[in-house]
TORGUKOL-838484 format. One record per residue (C-alpha): residue in three letters; x, y, z. Coordinates in nm, 4 decimals, padded with zeros to 6 digits. Layout:
<vokols>
VOKOL  code        px        py        pz
VOKOL   Ala         X         Y         Z
...
</vokols>
This chain:
<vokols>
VOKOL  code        px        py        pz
VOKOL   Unk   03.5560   07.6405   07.9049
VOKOL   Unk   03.6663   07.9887   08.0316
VOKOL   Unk   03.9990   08.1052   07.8251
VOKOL   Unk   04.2960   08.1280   08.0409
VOKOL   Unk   04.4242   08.4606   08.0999
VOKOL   Unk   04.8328   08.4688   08.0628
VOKOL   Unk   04.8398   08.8299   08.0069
VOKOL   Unk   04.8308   09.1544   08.2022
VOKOL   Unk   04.4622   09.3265   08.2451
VOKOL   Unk   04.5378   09.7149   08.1386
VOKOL   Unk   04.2705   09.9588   08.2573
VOKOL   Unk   04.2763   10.2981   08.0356
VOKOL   Unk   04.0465   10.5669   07.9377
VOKOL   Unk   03.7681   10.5057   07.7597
VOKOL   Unk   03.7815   10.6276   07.3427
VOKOL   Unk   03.4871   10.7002   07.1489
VOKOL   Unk   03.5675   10.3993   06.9421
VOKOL   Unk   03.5032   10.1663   07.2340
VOKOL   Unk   03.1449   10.2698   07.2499
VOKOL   Unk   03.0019   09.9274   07.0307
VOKOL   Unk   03.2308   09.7219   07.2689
VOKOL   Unk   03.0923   09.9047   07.5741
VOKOL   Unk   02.7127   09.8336   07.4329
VOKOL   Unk   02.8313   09.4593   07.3896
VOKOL   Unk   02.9958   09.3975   07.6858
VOKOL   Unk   02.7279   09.5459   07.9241
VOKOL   Unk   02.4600   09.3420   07.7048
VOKOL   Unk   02.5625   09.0111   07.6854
VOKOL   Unk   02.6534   09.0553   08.0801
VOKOL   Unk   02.3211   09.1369   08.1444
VOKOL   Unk   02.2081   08.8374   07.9512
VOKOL   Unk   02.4001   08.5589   08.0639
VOKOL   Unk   02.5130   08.6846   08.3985
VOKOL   Unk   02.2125   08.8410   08.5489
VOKOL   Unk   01.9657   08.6151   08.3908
VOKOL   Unk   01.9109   08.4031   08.7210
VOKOL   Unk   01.8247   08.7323   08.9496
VOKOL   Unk   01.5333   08.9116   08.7549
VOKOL   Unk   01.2086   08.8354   08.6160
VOKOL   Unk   01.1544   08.7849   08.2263
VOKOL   Unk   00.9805   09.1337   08.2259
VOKOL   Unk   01.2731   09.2705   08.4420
VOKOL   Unk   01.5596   09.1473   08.2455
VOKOL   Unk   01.3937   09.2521   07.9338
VOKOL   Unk   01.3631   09.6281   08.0304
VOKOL   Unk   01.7247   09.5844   08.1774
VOKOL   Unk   01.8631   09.4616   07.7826
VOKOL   Unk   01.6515   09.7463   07.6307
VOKOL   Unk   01.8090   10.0122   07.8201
VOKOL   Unk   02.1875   09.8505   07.7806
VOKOL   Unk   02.1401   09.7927   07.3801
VOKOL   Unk   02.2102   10.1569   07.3381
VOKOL   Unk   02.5351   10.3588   07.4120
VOKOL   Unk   02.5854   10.5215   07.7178
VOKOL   Unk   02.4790   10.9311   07.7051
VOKOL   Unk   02.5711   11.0490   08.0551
VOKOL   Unk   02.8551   11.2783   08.1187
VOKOL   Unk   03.0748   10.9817   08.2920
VOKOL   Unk   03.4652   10.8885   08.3023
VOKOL   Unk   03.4538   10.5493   08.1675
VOKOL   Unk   03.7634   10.3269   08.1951
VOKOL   Unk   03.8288   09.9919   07.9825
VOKOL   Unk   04.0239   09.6779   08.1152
VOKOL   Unk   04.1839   09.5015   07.7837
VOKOL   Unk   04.4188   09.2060   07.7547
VOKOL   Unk   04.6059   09.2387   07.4042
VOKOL   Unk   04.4659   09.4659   07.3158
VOKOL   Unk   04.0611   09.3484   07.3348
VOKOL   Unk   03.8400   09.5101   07.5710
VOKOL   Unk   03.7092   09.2815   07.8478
VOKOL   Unk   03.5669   09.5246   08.0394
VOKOL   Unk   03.4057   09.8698   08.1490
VOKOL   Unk   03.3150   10.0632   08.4362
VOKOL   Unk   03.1820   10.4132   08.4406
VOKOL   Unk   03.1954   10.6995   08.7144
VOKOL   Unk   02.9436   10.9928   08.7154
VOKOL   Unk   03.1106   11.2782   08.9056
VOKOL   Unk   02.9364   11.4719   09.0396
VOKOL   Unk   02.6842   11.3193   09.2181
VOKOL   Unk   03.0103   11.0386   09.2181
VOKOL   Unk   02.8452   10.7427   09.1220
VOKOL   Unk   02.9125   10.4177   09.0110
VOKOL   Unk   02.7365   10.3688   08.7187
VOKOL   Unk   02.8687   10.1042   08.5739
VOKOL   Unk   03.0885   09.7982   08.5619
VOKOL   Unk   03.0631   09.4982   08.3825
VOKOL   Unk   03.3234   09.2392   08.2420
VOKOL   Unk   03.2327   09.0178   07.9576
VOKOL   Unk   03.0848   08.6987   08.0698
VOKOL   Unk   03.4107   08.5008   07.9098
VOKOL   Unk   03.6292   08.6686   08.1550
VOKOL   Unk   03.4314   08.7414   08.4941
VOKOL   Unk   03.5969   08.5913   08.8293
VOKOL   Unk   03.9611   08.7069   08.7095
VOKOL   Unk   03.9787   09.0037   08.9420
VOKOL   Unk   03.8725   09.2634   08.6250
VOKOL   Unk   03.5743   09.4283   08.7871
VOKOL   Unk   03.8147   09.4410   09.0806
VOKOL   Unk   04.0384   09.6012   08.8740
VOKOL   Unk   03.8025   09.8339   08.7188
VOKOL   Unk   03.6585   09.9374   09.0362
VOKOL   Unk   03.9643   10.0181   09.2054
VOKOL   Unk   04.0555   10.2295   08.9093
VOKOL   Unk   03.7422   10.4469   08.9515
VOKOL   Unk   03.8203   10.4950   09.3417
VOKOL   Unk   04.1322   10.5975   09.2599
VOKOL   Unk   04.0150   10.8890   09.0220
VOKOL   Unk   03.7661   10.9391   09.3129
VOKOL   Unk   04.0133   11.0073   09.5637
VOKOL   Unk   04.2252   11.2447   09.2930
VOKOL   Unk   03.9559   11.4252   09.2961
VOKOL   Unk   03.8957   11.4779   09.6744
VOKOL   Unk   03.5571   11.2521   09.6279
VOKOL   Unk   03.4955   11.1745   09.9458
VOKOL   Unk   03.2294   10.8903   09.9003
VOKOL   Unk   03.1426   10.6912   09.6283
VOKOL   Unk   02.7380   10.5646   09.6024
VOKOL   Unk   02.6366   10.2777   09.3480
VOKOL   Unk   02.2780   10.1280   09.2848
VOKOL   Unk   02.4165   09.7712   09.2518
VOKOL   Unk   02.2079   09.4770   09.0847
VOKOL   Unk   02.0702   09.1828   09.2596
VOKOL   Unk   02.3572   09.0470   09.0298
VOKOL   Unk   02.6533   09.2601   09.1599
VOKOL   Unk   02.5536   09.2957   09.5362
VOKOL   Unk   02.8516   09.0390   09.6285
VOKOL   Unk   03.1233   09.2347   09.4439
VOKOL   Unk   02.9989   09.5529   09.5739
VOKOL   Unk   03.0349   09.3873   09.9660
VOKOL   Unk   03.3723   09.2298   09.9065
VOKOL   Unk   03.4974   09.5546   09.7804
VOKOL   Unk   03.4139   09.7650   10.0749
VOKOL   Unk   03.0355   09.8742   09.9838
VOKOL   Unk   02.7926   09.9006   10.2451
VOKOL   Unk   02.4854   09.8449   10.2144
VOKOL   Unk   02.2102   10.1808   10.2686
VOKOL   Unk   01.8729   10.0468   10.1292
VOKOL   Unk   01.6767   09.8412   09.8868
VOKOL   Unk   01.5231   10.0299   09.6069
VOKOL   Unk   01.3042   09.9780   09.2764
VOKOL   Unk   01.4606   10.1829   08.9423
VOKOL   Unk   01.2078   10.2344   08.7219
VOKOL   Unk   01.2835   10.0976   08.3502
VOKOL   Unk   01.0407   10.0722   08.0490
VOKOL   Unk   00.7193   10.0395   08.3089
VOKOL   Unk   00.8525   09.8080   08.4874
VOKOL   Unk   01.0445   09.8130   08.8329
VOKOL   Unk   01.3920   09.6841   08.9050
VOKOL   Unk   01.5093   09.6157   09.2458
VOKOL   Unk   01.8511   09.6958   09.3545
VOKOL   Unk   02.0434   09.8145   09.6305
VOKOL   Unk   02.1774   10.1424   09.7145
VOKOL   Unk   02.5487   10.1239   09.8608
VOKOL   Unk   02.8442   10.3273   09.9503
VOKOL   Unk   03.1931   10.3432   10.0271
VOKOL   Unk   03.3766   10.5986   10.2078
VOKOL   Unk   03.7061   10.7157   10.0540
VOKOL   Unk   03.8604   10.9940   10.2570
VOKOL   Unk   03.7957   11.0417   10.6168
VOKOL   Unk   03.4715   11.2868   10.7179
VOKOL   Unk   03.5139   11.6009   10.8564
VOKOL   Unk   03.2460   11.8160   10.9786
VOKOL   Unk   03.1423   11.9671   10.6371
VOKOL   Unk   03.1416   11.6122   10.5131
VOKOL   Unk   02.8629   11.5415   10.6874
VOKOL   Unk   02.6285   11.8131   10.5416
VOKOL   Unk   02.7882   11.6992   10.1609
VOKOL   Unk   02.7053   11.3111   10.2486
VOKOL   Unk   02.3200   11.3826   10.2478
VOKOL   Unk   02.3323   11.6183   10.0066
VOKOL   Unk   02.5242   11.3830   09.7466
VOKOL   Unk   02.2857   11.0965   09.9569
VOKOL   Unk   01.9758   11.3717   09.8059
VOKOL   Unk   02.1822   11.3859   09.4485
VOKOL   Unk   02.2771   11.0493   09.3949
VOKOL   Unk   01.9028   10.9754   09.4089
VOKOL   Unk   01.7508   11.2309   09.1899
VOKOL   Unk   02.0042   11.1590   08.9331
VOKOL   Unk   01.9665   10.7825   08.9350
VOKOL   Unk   01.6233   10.8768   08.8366
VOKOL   Unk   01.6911   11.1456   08.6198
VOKOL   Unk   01.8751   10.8532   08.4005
VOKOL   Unk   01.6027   10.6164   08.4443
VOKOL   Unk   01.3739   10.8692   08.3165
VOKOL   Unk   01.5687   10.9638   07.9994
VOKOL   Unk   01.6324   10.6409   07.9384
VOKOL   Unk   01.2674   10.5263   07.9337
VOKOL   Unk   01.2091   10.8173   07.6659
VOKOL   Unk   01.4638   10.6924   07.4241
</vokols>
């Protein structure tokens, strides 16, 4: 049985002394939650490449109730991307990934971001949708030698203007090469 949550969901900035909780939390996620949407191979390369802390230059925000961490999501800025957000697997379906990823749209939009791109798991796909996300293409990220599908998506924040346009295939061009750029490192470590 799921604990009840009485209290208020806080979102903050990230500490360096979360970064064990972080590595926990996106773990056992990964384990229990996306267990039913990727292969044994797939999930295993997935768990190998969240059992280490994060290295990216990303704003990371925590959700805690009393005090305990419950959940994380990460934004990579530039090429403003999602690259993260998971909720422990005790407290998913309470609105905190909401929470979180409202949190990183705002600091989007304070920072005149003008769209927001995220290579959502097979897992996450629904969230993504039912928080505005639209869907641009299927894609494979490559992880330990082995391939995981996902989806790109994207939200728009602030409305386009003309110059916009010319920026949305650039970061479009950016958000790509850097998922892979990640991929890549992380494969080496």
């Amino acid at each position: 049985m799921k604990p009840q949550i009485n209290q208020r969901v806080t979102i903050r900035p990230a500490k360096p002394e979360d970064e064990d909780k972080i590595v926990e939390i996106q773990y056992n996620a990964i384990k229990i939650i996306a267990a039913k949407d990727y292969s044994h191979k797939q999930l295993n390369a997935l768990l190998k490449s969240k059992s280490i802390p994060r290295k990216s230059p990303e704003t990371v925000f925590i959700a805690e109730i009393n005090g305990q961490p419950v959940g994380f999501a990460s934004l990579l800025s530039p090429p403003n991307i999602i690259s993260a957000v998971f909720v422990d697997p005790n407290f998913i379906r309470r609105n905190i990934g909401t929470l979180l990823i409202h949190r990183l749209e705002k600091e989007a939009i304070k920072n005149k971001v003008p769209i927001l791109w995220v290579y959502s798991s097979l897992t996450g796909y629904s969230f993504y949708r039912a928080n505005g996300y639209q869907t641009i293409r299927k894609a494979y990220l490559p992880l330990y030698s082995t391939y995981i599908p996902c989806i790109q998506m994207k939200k728009r924040l602030l409305t386009i203007t003309s110059n916009e346009i010319r920026k949305e295939l650039y970061q479009f061009i950016a958000a790509t090469a850097i998922a892979i750029a990640i991929v890549y490192f992380l494969i080496k470590v």
